[in-house]
Backbone as a chain_set.jsonl record, in Angstrom:
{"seq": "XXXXXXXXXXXXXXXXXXXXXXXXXXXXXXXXXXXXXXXXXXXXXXXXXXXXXXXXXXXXXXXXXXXXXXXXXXXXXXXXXXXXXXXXXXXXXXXXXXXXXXXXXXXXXXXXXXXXXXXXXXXXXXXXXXXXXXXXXXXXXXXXXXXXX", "coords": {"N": [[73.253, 61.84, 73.722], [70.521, 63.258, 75.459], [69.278, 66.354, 75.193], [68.097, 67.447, 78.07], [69.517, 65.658, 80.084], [71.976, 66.344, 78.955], [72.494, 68.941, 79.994], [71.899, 68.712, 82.805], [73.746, 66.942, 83.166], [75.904, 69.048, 82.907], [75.771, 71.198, 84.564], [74.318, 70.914, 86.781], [75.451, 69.724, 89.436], [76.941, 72.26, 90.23], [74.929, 74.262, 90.291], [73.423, 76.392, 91.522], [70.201, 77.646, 93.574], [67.863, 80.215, 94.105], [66.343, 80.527, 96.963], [62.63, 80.171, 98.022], [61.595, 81.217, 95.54], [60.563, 80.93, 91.442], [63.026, 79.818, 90.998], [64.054, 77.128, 90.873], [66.212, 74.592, 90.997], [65.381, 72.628, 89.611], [63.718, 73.947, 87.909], [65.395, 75.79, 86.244], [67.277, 73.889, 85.248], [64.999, 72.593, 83.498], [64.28, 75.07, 81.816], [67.179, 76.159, 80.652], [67.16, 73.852, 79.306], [65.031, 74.161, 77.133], [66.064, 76.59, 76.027], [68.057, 75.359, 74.877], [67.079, 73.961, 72.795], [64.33, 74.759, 71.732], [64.257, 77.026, 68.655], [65.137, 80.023, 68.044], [65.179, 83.833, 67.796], [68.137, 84.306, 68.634], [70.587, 81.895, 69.058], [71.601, 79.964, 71.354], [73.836, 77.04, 72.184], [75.141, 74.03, 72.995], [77.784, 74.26, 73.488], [78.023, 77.13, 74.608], [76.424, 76.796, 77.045], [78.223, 75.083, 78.5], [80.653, 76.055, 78.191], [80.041, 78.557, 79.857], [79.515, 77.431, 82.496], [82.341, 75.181, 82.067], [84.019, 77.212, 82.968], [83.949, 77.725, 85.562], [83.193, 77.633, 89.072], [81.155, 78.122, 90.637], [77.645, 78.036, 89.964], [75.023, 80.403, 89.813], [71.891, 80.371, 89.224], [68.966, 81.831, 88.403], [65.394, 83.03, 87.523], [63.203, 85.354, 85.727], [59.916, 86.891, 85.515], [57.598, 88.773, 83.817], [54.866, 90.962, 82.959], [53.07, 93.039, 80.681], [53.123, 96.888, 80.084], [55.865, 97.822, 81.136], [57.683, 96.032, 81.677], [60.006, 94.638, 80.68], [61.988, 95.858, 82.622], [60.652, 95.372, 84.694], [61.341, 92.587, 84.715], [64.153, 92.755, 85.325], [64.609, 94.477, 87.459], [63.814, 92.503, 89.066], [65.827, 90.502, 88.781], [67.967, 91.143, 90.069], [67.356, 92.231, 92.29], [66.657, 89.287, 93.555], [69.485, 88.56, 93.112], [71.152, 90.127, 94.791], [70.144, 89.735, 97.328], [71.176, 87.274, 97.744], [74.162, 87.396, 96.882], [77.149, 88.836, 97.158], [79.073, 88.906, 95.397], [80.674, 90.019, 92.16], [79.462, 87.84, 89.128], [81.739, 86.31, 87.337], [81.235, 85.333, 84.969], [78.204, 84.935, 82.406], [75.086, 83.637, 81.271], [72.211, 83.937, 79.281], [69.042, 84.048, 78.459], [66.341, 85.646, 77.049], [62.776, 85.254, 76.31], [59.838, 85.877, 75.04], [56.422, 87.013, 73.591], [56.173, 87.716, 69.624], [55.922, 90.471, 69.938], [58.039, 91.195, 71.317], [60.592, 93.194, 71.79], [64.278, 94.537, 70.757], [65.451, 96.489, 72.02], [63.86, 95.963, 74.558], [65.309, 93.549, 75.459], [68.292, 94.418, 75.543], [67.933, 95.911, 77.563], [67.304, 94.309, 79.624], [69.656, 93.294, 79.067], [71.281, 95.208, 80.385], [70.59, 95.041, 82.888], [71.431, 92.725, 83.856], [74.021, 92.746, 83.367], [74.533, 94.58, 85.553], [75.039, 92.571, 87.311], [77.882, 91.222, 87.224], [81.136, 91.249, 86.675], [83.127, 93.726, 85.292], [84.109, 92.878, 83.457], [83.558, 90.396, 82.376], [82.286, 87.343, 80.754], [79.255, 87.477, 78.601], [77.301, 85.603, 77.479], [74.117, 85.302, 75.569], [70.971, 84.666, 74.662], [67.411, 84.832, 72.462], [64.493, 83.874, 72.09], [61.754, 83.504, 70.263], [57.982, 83.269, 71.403], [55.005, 83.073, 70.376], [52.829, 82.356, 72.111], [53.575, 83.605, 74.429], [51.762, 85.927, 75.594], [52.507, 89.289, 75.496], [53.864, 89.17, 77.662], [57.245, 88.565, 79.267], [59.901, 86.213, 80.263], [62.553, 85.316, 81.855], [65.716, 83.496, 81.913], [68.651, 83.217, 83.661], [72.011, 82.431, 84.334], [74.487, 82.794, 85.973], [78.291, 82.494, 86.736], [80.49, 81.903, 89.008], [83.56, 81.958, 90.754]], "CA": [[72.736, 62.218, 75.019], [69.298, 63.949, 75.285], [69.727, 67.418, 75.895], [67.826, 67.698, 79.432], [70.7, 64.787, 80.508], [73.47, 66.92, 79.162], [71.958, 70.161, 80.949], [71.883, 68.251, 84.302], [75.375, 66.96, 84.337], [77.16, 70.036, 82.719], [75.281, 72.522, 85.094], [73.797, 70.607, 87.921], [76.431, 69.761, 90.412], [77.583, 73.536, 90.465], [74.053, 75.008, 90.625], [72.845, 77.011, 93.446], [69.214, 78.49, 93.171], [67.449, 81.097, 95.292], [64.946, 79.583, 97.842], [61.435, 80.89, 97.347], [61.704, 81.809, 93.913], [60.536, 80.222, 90.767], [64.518, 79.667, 90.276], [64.356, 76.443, 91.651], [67.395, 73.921, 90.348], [64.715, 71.703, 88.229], [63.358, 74.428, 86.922], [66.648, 76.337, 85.468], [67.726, 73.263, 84.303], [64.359, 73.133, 82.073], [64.626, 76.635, 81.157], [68.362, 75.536, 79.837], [67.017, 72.28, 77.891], [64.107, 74.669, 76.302], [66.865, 77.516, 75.06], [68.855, 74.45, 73.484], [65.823, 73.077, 72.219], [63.889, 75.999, 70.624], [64.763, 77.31, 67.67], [65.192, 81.656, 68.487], [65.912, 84.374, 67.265], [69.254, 83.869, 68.804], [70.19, 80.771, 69.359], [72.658, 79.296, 72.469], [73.722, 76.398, 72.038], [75.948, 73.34, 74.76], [79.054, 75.128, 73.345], [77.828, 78.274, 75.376], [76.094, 76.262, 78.41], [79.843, 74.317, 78.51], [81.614, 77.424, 78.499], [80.506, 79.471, 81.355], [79.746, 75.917, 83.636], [83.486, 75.137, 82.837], [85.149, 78.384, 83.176], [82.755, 78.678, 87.066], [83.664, 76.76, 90.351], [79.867, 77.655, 91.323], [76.811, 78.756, 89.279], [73.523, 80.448, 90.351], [70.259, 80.361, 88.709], [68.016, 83.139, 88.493], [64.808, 83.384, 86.716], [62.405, 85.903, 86.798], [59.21, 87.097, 84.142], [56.944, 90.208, 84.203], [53.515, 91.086, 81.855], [52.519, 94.825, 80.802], [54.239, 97.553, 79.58], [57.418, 97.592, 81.739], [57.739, 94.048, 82.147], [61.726, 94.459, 80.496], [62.481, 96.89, 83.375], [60.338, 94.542, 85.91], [62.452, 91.127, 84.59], [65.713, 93.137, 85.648], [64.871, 94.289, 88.999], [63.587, 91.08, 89.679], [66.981, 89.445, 88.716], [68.683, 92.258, 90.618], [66.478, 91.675, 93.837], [66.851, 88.257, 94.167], [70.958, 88.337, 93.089], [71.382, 91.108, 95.987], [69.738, 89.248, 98.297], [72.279, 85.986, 98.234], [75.27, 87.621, 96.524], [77.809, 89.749, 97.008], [80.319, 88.826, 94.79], [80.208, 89.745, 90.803], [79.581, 87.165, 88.606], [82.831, 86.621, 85.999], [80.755, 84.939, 83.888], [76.635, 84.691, 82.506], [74.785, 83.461, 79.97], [71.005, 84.511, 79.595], [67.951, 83.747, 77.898], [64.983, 86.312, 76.853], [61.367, 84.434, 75.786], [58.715, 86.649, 74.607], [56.067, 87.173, 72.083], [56.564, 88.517, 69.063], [56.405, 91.691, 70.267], [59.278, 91.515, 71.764], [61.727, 94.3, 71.018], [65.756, 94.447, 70.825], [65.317, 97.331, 73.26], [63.632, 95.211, 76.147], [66.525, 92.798, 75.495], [69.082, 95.26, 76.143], [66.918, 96.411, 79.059], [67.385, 93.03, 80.464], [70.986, 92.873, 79.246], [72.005, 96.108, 81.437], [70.383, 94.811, 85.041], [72.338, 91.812, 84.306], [75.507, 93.65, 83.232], [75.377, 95.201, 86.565], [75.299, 91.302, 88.569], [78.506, 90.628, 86.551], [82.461, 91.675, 86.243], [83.205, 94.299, 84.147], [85.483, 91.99, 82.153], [82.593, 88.959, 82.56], [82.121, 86.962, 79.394], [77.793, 87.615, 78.88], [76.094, 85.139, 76.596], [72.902, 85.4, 75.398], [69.926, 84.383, 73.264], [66.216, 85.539, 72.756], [63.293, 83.203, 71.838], [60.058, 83.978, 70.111], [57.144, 82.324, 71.335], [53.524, 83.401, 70.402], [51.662, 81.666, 73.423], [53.357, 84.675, 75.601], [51.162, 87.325, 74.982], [52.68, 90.324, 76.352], [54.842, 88.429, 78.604], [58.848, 88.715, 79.002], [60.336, 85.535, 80.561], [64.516, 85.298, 81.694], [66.756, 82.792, 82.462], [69.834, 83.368, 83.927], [73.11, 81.144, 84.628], [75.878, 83.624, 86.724], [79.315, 81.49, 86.95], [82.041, 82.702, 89.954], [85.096, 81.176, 91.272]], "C": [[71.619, 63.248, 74.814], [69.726, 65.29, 76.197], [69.288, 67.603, 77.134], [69.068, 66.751, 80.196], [72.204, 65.479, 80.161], [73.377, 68.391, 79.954], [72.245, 69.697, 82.683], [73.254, 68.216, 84.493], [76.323, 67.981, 83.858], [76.933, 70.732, 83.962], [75.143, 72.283, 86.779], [74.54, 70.863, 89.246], [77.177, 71.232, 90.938], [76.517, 74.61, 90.451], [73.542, 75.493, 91.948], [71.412, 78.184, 93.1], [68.619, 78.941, 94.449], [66.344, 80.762, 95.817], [63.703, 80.751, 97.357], [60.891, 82.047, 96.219], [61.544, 80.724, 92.924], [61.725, 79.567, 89.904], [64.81, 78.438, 90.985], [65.522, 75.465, 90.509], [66.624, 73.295, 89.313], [64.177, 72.575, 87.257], [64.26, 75.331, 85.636], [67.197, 74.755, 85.058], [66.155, 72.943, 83.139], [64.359, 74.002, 81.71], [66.113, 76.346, 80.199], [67.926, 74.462, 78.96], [66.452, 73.572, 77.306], [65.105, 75.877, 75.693], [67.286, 76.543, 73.961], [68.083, 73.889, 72.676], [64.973, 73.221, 71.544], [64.482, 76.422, 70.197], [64.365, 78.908, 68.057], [65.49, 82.349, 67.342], [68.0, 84.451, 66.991], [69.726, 83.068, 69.492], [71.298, 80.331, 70.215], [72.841, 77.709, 72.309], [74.695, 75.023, 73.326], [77.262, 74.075, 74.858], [79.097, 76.194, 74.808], [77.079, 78.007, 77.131], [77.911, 75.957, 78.84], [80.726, 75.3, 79.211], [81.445, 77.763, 80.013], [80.317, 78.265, 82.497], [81.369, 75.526, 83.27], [83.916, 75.817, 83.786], [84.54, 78.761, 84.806], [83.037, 77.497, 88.021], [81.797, 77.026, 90.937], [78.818, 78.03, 90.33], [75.557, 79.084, 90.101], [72.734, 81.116, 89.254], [69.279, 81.416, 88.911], [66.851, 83.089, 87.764], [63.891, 84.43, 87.547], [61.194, 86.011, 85.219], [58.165, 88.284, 85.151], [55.894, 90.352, 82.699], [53.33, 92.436, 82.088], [53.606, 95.387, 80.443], [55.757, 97.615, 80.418], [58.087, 96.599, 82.226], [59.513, 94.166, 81.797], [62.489, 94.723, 82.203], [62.269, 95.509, 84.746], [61.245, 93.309, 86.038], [63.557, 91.693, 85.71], [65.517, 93.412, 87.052], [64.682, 93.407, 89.449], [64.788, 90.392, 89.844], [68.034, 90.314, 89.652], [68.581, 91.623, 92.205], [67.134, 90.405, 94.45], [68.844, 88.079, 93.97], [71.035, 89.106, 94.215], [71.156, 90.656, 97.237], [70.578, 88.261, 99.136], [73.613, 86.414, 97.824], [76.184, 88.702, 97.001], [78.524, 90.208, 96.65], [80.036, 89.259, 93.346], [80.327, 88.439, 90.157], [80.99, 87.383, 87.051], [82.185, 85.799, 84.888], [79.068, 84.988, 83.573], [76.051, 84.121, 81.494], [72.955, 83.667, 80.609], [70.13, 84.426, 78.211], [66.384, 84.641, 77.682], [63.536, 85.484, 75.92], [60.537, 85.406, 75.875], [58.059, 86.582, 73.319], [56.863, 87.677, 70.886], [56.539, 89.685, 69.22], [57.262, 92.343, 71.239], [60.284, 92.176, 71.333], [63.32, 94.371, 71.733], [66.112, 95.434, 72.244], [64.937, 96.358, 74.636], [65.435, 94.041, 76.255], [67.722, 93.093, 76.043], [68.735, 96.028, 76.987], [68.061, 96.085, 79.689], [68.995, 92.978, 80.439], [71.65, 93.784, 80.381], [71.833, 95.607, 82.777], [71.464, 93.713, 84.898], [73.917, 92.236, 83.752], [76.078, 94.112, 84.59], [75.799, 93.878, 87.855], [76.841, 91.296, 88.237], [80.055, 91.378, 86.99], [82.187, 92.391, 85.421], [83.648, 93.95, 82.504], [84.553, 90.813, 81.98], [82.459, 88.898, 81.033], [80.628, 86.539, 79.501], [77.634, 86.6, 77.442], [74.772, 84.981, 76.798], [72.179, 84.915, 74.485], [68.593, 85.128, 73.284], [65.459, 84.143, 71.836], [61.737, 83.549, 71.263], [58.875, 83.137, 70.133], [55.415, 82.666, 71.404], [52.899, 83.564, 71.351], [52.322, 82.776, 74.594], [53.289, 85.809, 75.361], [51.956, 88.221, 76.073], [53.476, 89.856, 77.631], [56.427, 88.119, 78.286], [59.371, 87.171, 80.061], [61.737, 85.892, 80.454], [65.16, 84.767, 82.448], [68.684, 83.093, 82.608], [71.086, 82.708, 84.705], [74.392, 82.193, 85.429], [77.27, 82.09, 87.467], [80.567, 82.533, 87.986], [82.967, 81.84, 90.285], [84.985, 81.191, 92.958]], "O": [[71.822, 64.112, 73.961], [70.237, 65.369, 77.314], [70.237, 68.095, 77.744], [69.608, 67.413, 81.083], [73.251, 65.298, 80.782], [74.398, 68.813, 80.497], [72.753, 70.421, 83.539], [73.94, 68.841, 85.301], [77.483, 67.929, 84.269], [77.976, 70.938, 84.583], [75.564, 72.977, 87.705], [74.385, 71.837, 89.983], [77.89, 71.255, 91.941], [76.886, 75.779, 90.565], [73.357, 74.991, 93.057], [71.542, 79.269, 92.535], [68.726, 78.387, 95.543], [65.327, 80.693, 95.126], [63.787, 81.756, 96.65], [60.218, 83.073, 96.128], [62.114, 79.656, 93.149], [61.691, 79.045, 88.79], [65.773, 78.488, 91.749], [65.559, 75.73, 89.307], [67.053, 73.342, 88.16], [64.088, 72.286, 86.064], [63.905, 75.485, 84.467], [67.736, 74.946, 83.968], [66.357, 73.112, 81.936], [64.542, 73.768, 80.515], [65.978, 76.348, 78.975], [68.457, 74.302, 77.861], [67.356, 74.293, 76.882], [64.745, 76.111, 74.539], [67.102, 76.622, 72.747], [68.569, 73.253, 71.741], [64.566, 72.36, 70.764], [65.561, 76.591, 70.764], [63.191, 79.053, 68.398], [65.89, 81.913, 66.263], [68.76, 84.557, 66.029], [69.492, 83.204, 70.693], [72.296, 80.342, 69.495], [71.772, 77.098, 72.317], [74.769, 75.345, 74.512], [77.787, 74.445, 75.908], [79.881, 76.117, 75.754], [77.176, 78.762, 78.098], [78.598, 76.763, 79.467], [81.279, 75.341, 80.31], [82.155, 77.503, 80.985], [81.126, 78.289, 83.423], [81.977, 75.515, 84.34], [84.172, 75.511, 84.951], [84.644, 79.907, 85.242], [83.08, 76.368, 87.532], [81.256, 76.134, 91.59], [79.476, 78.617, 89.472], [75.075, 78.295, 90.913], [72.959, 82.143, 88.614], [68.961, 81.607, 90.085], [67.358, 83.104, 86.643], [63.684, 84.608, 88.747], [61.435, 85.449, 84.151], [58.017, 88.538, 86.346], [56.204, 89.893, 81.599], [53.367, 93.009, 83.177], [54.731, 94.891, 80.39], [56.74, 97.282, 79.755], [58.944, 96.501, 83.104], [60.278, 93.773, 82.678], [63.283, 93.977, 82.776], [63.118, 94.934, 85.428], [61.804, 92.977, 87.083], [63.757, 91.128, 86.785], [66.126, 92.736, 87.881], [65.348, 93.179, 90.459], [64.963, 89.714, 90.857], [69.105, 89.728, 89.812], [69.299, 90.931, 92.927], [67.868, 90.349, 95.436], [69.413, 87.407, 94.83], [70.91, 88.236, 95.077], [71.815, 91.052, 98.198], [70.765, 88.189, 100.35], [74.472, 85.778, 98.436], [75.515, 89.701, 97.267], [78.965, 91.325, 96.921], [78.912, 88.849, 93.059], [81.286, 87.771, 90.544], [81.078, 88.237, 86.169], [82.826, 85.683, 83.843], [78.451, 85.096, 84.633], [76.811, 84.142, 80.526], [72.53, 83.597, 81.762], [70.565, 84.718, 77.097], [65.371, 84.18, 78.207], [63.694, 85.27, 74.718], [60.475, 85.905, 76.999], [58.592, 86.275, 72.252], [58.036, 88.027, 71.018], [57.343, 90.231, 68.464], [57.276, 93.456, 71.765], [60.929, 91.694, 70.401], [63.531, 94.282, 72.943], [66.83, 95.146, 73.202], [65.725, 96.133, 75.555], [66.333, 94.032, 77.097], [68.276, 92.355, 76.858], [69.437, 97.029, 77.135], [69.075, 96.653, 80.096], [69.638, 92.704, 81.452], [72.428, 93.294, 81.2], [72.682, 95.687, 83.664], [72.378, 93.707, 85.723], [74.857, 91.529, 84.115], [77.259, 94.154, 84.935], [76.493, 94.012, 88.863], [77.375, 91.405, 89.341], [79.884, 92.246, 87.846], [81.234, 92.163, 84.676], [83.606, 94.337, 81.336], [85.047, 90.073, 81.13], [82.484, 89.837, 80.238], [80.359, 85.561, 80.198], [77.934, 87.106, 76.36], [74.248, 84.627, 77.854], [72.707, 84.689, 73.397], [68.529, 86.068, 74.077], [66.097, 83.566, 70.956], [60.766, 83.808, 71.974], [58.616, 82.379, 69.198], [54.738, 82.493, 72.418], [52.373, 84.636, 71.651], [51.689, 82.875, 75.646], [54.153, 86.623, 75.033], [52.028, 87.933, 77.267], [53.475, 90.608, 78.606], [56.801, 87.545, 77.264], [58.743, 87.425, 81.089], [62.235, 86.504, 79.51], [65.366, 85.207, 83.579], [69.587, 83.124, 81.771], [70.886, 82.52, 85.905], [75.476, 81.844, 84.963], [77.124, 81.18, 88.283], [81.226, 83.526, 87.678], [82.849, 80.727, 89.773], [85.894, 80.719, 93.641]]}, "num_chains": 1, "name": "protein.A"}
């Protein structure tokens, strides 16, 4: 099965993305093929899609991206913003995706991991990866999968 076909039917049916936002359902499910699909620093694989789409009665979709020096900081309120907006529940589960140049640092990562630490359960099971991709100069990209009951 071609990974965009196993992305659709693990994820699809239980996706819910935030209207006028580039978090639309087609596009978080390409954002999900392209983690499984590029080779990262750290790498996610269906195991970890599988997971939090079992263990989740709904999922929502989040992306967000930001350019310039505080672009980590900007990703996170962005994912903040738009979760606050439709949610009110924590997520018990996440899995999450950072894409940036190489000058992407472990620090922005764990930026990004804290805003989405705070969508989540305290007890939430967070996977993650990071991606290095030349062609985004100075640009932070982040996909995010939140699973609730």
């Amino acid at each position: 099965m071609k990974e965009r076909e196993y992305v659709d039917k693990c994820v699809s049916r239980k996706l819910h993305s935030v209207p006028d936002t580039k978090s639309s359902r087609s596009n978080i499910v390409d954002d999900i093929t392209y983690m499984l699909t590029t080779p990262g620093l750290i790498n996610m694989t269906r195991k970890d899609i599988k997971k939090v789409a079992d263990a989740s009665k709904h999922l929502l979709g989040l992306t967000a991206e930001a350019k310039g020096r505080y672009r980590a900081e900007m990703v996170g309120s962005e994912l903040i913003s738009h979760y606050s907006s439709i949610s009110s529940y924590k997520a018990e589960s996440a899995i999450f995706n950072v894409i940036g140049s190489s000058d992407l640092t472990l620090y922005e990562v764990n930026e990004i991991a804290e805003y989405i630490y705070r969508m989540v359960h305290p007890k939430a099971n967070i996977i993650f990866g990071a991606i290095i991709d030349d062609n985004k100069k100075d640009y932070i990209k982040t996909t995010v999968i939140l699973g609730s009951n």
